[in-house]
C-alpha positions as CSV (number, residue, x, y, z in Angstrom):
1,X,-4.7,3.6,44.0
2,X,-4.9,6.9,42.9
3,X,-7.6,9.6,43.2
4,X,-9.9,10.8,40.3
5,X,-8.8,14.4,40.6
6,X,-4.9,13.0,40.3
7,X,-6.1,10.6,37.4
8,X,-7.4,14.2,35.6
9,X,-4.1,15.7,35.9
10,X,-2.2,13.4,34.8
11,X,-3.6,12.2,31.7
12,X,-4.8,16.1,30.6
13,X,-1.0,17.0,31.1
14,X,-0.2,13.9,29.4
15,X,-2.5,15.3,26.2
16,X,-0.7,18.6,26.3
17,X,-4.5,20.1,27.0
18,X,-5.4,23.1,29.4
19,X,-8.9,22.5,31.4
20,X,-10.6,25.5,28.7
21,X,-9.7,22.9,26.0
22,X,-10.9,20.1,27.9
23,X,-14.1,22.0,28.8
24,X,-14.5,23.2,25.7
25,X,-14.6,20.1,23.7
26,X,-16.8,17.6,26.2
27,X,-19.2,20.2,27.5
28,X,-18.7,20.1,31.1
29,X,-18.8,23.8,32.6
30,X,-15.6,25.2,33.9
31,X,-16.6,25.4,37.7
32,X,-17.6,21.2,37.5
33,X,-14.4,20.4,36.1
34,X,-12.2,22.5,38.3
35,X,-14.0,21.2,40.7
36,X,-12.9,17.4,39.6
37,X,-9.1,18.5,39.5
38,X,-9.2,19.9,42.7
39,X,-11.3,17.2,45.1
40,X,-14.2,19.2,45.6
41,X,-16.3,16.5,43.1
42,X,-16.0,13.0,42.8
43,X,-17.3,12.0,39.9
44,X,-18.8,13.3,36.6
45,X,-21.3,11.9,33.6
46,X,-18.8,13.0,31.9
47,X,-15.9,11.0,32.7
48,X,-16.1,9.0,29.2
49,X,-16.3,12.0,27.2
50,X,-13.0,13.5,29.0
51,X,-11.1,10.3,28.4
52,X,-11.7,10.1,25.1
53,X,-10.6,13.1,24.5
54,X,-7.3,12.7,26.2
55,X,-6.7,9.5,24.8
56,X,-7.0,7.6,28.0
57,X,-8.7,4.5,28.8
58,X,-12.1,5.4,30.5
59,X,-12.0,2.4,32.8
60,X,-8.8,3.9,34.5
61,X,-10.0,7.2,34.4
62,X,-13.1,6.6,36.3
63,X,-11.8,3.7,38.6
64,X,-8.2,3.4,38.6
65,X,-8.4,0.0,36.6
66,X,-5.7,-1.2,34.0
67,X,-3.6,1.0,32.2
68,X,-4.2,4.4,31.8
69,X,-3.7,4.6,27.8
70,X,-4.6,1.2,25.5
71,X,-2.4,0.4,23.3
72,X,-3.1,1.2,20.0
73,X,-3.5,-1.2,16.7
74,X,-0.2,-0.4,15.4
75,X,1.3,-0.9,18.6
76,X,-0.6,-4.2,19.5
77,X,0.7,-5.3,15.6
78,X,4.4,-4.9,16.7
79,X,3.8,-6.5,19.9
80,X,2.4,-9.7,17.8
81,X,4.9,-9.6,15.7
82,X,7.8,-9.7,17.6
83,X,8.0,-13.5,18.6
84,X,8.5,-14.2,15.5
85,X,10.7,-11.9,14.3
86,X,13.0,-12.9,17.2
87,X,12.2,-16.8,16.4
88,X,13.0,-16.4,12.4
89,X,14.6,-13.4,12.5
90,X,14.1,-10.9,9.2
91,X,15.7,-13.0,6.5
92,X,14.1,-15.9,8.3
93,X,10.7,-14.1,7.3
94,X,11.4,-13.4,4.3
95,X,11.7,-16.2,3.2
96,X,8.6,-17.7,5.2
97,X,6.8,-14.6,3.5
98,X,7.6,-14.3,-0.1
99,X,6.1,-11.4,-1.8
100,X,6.2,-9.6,0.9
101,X,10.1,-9.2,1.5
102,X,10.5,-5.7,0.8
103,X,6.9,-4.9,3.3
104,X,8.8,-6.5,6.3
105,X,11.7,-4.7,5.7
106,X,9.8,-1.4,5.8
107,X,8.0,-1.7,8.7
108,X,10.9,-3.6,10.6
109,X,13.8,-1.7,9.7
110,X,12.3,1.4,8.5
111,X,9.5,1.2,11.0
112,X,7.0,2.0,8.6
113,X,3.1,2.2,9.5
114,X,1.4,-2.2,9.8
115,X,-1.7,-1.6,7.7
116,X,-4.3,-3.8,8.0
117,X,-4.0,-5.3,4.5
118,X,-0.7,-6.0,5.1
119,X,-1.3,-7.6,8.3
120,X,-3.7,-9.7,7.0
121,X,-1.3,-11.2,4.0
122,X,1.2,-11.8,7.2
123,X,-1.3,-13.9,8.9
124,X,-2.1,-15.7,5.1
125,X,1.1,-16.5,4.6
126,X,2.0,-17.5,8.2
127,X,-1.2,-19.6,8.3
128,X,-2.3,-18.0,11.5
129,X,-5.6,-16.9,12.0
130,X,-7.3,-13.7,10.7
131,X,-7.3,-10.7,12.7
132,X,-4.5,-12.8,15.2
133,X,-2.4,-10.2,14.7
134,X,-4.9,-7.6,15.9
135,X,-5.5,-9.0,19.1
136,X,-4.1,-7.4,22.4
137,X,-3.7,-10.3,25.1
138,X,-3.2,-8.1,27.7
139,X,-6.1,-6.2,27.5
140,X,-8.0,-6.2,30.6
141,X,-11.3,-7.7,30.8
142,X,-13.6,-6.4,33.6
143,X,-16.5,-8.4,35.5
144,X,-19.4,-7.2,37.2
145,X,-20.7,-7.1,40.7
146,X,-22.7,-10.3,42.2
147,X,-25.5,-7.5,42.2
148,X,-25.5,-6.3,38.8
149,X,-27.0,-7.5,36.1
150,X,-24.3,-9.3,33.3
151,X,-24.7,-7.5,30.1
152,X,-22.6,-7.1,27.0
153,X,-18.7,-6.8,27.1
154,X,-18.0,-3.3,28.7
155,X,-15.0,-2.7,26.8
156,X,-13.4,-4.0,23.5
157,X,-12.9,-2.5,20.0
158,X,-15.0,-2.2,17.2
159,X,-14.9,-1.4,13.7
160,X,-15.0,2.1,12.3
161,X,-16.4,1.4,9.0
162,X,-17.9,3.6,5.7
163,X,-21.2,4.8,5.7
164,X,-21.4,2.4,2.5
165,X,-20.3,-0.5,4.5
166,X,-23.3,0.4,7.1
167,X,-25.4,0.2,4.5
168,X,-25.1,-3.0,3.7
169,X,-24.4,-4.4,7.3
170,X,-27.8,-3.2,7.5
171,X,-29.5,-5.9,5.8
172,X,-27.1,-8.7,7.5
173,X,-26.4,-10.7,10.4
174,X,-22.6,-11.2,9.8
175,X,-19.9,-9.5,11.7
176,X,-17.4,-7.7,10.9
177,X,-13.8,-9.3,10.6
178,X,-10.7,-7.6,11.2
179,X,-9.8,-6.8,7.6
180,X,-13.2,-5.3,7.0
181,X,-12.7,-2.4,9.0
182,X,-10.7,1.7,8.5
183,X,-9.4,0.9,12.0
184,X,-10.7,-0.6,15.1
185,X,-12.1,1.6,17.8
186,X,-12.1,1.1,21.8
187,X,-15.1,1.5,22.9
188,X,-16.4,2.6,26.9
189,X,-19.5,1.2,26.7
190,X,-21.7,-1.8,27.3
191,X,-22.1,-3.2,23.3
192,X,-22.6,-6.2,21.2
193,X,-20.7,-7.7,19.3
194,X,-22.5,-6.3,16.5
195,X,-21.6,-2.9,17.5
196,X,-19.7,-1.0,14.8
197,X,-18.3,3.1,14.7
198,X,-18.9,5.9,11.8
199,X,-17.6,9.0,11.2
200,X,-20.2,11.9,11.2
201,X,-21.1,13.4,7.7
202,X,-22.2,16.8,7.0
203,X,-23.9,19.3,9.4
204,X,-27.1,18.3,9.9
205,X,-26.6,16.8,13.4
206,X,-24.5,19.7,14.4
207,X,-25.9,22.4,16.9
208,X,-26.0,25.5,16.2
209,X,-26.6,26.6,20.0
210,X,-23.7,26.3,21.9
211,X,-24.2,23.6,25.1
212,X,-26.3,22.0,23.3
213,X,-25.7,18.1,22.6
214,X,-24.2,18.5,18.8
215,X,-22.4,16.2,16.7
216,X,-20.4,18.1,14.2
217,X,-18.7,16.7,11.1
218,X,-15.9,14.2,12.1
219,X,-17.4,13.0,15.0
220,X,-17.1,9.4,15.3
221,X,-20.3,7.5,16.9
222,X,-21.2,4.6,18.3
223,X,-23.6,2.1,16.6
224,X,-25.1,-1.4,17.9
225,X,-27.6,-2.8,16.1
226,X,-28.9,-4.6,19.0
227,X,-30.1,-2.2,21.1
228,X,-34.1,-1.3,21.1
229,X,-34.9,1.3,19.2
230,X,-37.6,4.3,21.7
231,X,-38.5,7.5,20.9
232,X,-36.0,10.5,21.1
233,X,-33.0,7.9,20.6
234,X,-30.4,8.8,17.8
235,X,-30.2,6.3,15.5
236,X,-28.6,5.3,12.0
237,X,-31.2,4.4,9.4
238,X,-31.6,2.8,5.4
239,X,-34.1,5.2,3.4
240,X,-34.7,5.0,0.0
241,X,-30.9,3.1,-0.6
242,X,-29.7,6.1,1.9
243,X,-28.0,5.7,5.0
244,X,-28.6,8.6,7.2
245,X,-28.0,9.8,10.6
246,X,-30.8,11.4,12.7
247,X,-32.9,11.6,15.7
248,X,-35.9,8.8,15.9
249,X,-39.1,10.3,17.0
250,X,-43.3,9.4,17.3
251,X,-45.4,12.0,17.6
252,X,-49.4,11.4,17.6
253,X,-49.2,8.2,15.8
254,X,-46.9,9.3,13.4
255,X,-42.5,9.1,13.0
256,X,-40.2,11.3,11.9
257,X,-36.3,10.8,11.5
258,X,-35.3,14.7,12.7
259,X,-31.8,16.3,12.4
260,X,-30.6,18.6,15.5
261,X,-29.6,21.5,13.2
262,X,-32.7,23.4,12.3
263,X,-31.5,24.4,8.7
264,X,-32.5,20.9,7.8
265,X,-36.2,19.4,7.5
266,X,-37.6,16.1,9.4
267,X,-38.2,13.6,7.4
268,X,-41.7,11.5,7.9
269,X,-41.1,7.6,7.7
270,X,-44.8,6.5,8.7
271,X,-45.7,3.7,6.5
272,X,-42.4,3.8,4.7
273,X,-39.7,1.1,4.2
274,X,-37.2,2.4,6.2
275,X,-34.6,0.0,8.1
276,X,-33.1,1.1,11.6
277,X,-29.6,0.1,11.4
278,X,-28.3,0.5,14.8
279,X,-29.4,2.9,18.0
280,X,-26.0,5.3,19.1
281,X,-24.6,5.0,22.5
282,X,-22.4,7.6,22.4
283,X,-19.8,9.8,20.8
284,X,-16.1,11.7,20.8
285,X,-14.5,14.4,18.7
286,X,-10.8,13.5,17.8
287,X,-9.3,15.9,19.5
């Protein structure tokens, strides 16, 4: 098995990324993560952070584990797929597909893009069940030590939805089904099966102070609406019809919903109607 500090290497020259750019986009100071590439350190709390931002699998990147990149959706799609192109063939298909004869010769012969509308009038028409299509058999699954405490999945994907959509999962109990989602999302963490991912809006969670934890426009978070909600916590919440992102906090008696950037005010929810929608766990910036 290979080393952390070889791991690094290998998928930040993968990525095409120089350590500045690594550094600058996850936080970690220079010295730490030279430090990491060269053996000197031998691990980091940012290890999830870095992966994500090389497009790497963070299970592999911290232990070795798996493969180093996951597959993605389109890739797992073609995978799916590919029995029964080579049991029907194209024509073969066709046929089994009507409607849809000039869509499977696009994204077979053309190689065109599997969207998930698409893949979901495959598995219709097939009579195979929704969001089979979008499942990768060969990804790993992990266990834990006899002396740690079992606790949610440690790594799957999840939806990255609308802030419209979070709205409205809000107030419900459902989950999400394949077709419901923009795309689906690996994520690093320990998470329910509740747990969905937005894309940050707007600048008012964005530091203005550089080192500091910020969460600019694009962002995509974390979300699981199972976890505890405690003071200081980020979390996404329903306000007046609103869904808004922002930090949780109780101070003598009384809470507030606070954005990072100071440009912005703090909003007091004491007595209010105000639904918590989900606690983050964490974050990445596409790189």
């Amino acid at each position: 098995m290979t080393d952390l500090k070889d791991r690094l290497i290998e998928a930040r020259k993968a990525a095409g990324k120089t350590q500045k750019q690594v550094v600058d986009a996850v936080g970690i100071s220079q010295p730490a993560y030279s430090n990491l590439e060269r053996g000197k350190a031998y691990g980091t709390r940012y290890t999830t952070e870095i992966a994500l931002y090389l497009g790497v699998n963070p299970i592999w990147l911290a232990t070795g584990k798996g493969v180093m990149r996951a597959p993605s959706m389109e890739e797992i799609r073609r995978k799916n797929l590919e029995p029964m192109l080579e049991k029907h063939g194209l024509e073969g298909l066709q046929e089994k597909l009507p409607g849809l004869e000039s869509r499977l010769h696009s994204i077979f012969v053309e190689k065109r893009t599997i969207s998930s509308r698409l893949a979901r009038a495959i598995e219709k028409g097939l009579e195979i069940p929704v969001g089979s299509l979008d499942y990768d058999a060969t990804e790993e699954k992990f266990t834990f030590d006899s002396n740690v405490t079992s606790g949610p999945r440690i790594q799957g994907r999840v939806p990255l939805i609308s802030w419209v959509q979070a709205g409205e999962f809000c107030e419900s109990v459902d989950l999400f089904e394949p077709g419901d989602a923009e795309d689906w999302m690996p994520c690093p963490v320990n998470h329910s099966d509740r747990t969905y991912a937005l894309r940050v809006k707007g600048d008012s969670m964005t530091n203005p102070y550089p080192g500091q934890k910020s969460y600019p426009e694009g962002t995509i978070i974390y979300v699981d609406p199972d976890v505890a909600v405690t003071n200081g916590c980020r979390v996404i919440a329903k306000l007046d019809g609103e869904v808004t992102f922002k930090t949780y906090a109780e101070d003598m008696g009384r809470i507030f919903l606070r954005p990072i950037n100071p440009s912005y005010p703090a909003m007091e929810i004491t007595g209010k109607d105000v639904s918590i929608c989900g606690v983050i766990l964490g974050s990445f910036s596409p790189g």
